[in-house]
N, C-alpha and C positions, 0 to 999 in steps of 0.2 A: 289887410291880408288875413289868411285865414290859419286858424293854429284848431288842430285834435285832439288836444288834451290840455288841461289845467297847468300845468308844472312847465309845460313848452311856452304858453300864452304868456307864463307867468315873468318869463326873460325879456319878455318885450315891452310890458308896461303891467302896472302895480295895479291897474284896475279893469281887467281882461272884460267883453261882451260878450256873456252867452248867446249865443243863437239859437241852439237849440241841443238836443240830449236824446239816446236812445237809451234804454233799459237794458236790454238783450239781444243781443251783448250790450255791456254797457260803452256810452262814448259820448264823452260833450264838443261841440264846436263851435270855436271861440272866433270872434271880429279884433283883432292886434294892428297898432298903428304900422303901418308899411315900413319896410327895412330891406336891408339892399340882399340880405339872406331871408328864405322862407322861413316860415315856423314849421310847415308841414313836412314829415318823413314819408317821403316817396318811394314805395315800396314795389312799383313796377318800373318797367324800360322806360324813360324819359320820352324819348323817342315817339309811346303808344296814345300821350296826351295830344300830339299833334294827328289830326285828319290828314287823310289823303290830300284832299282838297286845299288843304293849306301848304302841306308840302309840296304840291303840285304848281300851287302858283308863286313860292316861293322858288322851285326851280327853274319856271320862265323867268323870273326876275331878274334872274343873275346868269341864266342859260349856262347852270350847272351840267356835267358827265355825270350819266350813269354810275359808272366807276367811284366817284368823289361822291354821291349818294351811301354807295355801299359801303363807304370804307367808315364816314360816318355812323352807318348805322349799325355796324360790328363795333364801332367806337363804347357805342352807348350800351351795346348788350353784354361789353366784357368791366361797362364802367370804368374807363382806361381815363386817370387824371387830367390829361392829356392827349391831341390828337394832332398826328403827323400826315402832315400836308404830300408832302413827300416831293415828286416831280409836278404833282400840281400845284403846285403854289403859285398865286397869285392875285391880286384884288378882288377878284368876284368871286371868287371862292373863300376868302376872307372872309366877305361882307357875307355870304350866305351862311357861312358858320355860324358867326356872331349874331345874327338876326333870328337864325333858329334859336339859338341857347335864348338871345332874350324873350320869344315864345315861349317855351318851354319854362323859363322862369317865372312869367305874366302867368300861366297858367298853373302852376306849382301855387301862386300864391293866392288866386282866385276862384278856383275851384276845385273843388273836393267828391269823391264817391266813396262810399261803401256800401255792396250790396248786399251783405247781408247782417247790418243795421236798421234799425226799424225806429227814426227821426221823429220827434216831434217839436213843434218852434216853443220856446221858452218866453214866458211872459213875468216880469220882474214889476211883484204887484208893490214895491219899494214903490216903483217911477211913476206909480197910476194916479199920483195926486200933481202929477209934474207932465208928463207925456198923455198923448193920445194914444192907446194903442187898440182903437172899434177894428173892428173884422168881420169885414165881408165873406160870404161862402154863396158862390155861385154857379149853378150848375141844372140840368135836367131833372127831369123824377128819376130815381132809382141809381142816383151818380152815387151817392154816401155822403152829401152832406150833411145832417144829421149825426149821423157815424161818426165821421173826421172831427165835427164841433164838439160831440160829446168826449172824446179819447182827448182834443185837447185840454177842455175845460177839469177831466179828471187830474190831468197829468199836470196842471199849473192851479187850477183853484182847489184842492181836496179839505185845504185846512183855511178855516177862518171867512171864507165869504160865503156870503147865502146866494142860492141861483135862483131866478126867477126864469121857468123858463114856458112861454106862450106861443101857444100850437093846438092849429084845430085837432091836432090828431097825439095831445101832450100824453093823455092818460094813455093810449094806443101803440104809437111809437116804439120799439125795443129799444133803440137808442138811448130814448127817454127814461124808460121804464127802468132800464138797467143800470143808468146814471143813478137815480134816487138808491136803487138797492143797495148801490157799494159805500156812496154817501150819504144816503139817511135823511133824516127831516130837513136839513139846509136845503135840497135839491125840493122847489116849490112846482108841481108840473099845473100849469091851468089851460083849458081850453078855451081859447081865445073867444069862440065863439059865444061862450058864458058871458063875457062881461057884456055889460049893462049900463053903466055910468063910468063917467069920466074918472081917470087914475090920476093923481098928482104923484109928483117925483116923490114927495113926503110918504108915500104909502112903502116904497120899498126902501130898503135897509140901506144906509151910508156904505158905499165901499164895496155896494153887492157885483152879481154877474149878472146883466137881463139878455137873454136869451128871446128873439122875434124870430118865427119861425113861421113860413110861408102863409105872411102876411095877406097878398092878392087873395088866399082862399080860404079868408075868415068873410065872412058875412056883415052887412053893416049894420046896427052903428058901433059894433065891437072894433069892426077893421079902422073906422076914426079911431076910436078912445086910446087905444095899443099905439097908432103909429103918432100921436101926438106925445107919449108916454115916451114912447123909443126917441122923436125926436127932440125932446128935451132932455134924454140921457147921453144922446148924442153932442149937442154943445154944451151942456151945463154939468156931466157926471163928471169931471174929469175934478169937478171943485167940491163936488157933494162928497166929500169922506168920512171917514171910521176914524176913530180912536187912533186907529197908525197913522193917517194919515193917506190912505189908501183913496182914492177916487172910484169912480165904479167904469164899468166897462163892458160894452155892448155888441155882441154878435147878431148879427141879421143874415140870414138864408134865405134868397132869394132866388126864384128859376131864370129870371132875366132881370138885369141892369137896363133897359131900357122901354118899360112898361109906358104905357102913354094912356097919359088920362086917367091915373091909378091915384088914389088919395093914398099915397103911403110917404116911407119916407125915405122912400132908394136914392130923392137926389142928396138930401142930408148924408145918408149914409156912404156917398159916392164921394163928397166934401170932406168928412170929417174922419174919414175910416182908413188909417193908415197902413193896415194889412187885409189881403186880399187872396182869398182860396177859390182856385178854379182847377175844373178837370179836364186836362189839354186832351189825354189818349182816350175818353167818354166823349166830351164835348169841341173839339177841335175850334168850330163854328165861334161859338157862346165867346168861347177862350179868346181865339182873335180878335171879335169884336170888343171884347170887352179890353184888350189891348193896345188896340188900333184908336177906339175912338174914346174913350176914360182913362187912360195913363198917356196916350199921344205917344206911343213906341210909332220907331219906323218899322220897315219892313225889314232893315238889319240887325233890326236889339230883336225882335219876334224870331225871327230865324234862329240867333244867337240862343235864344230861351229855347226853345223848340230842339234844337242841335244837343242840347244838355241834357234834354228827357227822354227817357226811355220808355219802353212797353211795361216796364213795373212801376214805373212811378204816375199811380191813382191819382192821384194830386198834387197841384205845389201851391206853395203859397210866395206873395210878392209882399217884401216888406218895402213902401215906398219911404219909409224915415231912414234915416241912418243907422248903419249904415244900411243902403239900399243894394236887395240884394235878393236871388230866388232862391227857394230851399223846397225839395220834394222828401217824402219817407227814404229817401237813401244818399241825400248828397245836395250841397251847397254852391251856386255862384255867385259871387259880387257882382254889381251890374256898375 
């Protein structure tokens, strides 16, 4: 389940999972083993985390009154310990009560908003010589890929990795460009199209970040060289470390996951890449394919995803490891 702050997560187990953290305001959100109370402080109507649509077919269910609706929902708006049945008492109104509160609890403990938080997913370069954590970013031209990969890689690599980051358009880019300026010589930009001979893993730095960056529109035989590079960072970075112990760790941005007849390395990176950035309110289309037919969601977990996102959330990402779970710039679900 999910906890808001360090000190709440901290009651439930001695070695809490960030997820992720905004700056401003500040606010971290934590992954806590499941408990028969939430971690989270619930600061609106109980009542407003349930849909129409749920309430509605929870009231065919038990072919709840109008009346026993309402009285319920003055229940929860006066936050009354207790609620009295009164002359309706009886089984199905029982059973309807109890099945709301355990909705309303399931979802206290699985998903979280704030809107006006500004998220980013947290990456624990501790676990990079232990866990996978490659990150796909997939989206059209002009989505913020770019943008999202650089604000994440600031906001978890600033100190101690070198970035290698390979893009026809590296020296070009704002993204890019803006990256190096806040971070300085670590941040390496090349244009992809430059290389010329083949890269061995040995060339970049134990424990670094490599950065591939719309691979399909490097030219060949640079577009070889890169993606046999990327895809040996892909299974083998996770062993190549640093002095800490750190492994390295690979983002790829790509306009489509299913490119056909592409020498690249989208299926490596579709195998090995245990986070995943798409942009559902830009890209709708991109997004359900790439959910429908590479994660094998139904059409009830897509909806479920989809039902959680809003017209401000540019992005989310799917973390398919444990725990598994979606997270956009303002709010977190378990899956």
């Amino acid at each position: 389940m999910l906890a808001n702050s360090r000190s709440s997560a901290l009651k439930y187990t001695k070695d809490p999972y960030l997820i992720a953290r905004s700056d401003e305001p500040f606010e971290e959100i934590y992954w806590v083993p499941d408990s028969s109370l939430p971690a989270l402080n619930v600061k609106c109507d109980p009542l407003s985390l349930i849909t129409k649509s749920e309430l509605y077919q929870l009231k065919k269910k038990f072919k709840v009154s109008n009346r026993l609706l309402s009285r319920v929902t003055e229940c929860y708006k006066k936050n009354s310990p207790e609620f009295d049945f009164g002359d309706m008492n009886s089984l199905e109104n029982s059973l309807f009560v109890s099945e709301l509160e355990s909705l309303i609890l399931s979802k206290v403990k699985q998903q979280y908003r704030c809107e006006s938080c500004n998220y980013l997913p947290f990456y624990d370069k501790d676990q990079l010589g232990e866990k996978c954590l490659h990150t796909q970013i997939i989206g059209g031209s002009s989505s913020g890929k770019s943008y999202v990969t650089s604000k994440i890689i600031e906001a978890n690599f600033s100190e101690g990795s070198d970035i290698f980051v390979f893009s026809p358009t590296a020296t070009k880019d704002k993204a890019w460009t803006e990256l190096k300026k806040k971070l300085g010589k670590k941040v390496r930009l090349i244009n992809s199209n430059n290389i010329s001979v083949q890269i061995p893993l040995e060339e970049l730095s134990p424990g670094c970040v490599l950065v591939v960056d719309d691979i399909d529109s490097t030219s060949e035989p640079a577009k070889s060289y890169i993606s046999l590079l990327q895809r040996r960072c892909l299974f083998e970075g996770r062993h190549y470390t640093n002095s800490k112990g750190q492994g390295c760790i690979v983002f790829g941005i790509y306009h489509d996951s299913f490119a056909v007849g592409s020498n690249t390395s989208i299926k490596s990176a579709c195998i090995e890449s245990s986070r995943v950035v798409l942009f559902p309110t830009l890209n709708r289309s991109i997004c359900t394919k790439f959910l429908s037919k590479r994660l094998h969601w139904t059409s009830k977990e897509i909806k479920k995803a989809y039902d959680f996102i809003t017209k401000k959330d540019r992005w989310m990402m799917i973390y398919t490891h444990v725990p598994n779970l979606l997270m956009t710039s303002h709010g977190v679900l378990l899956l």
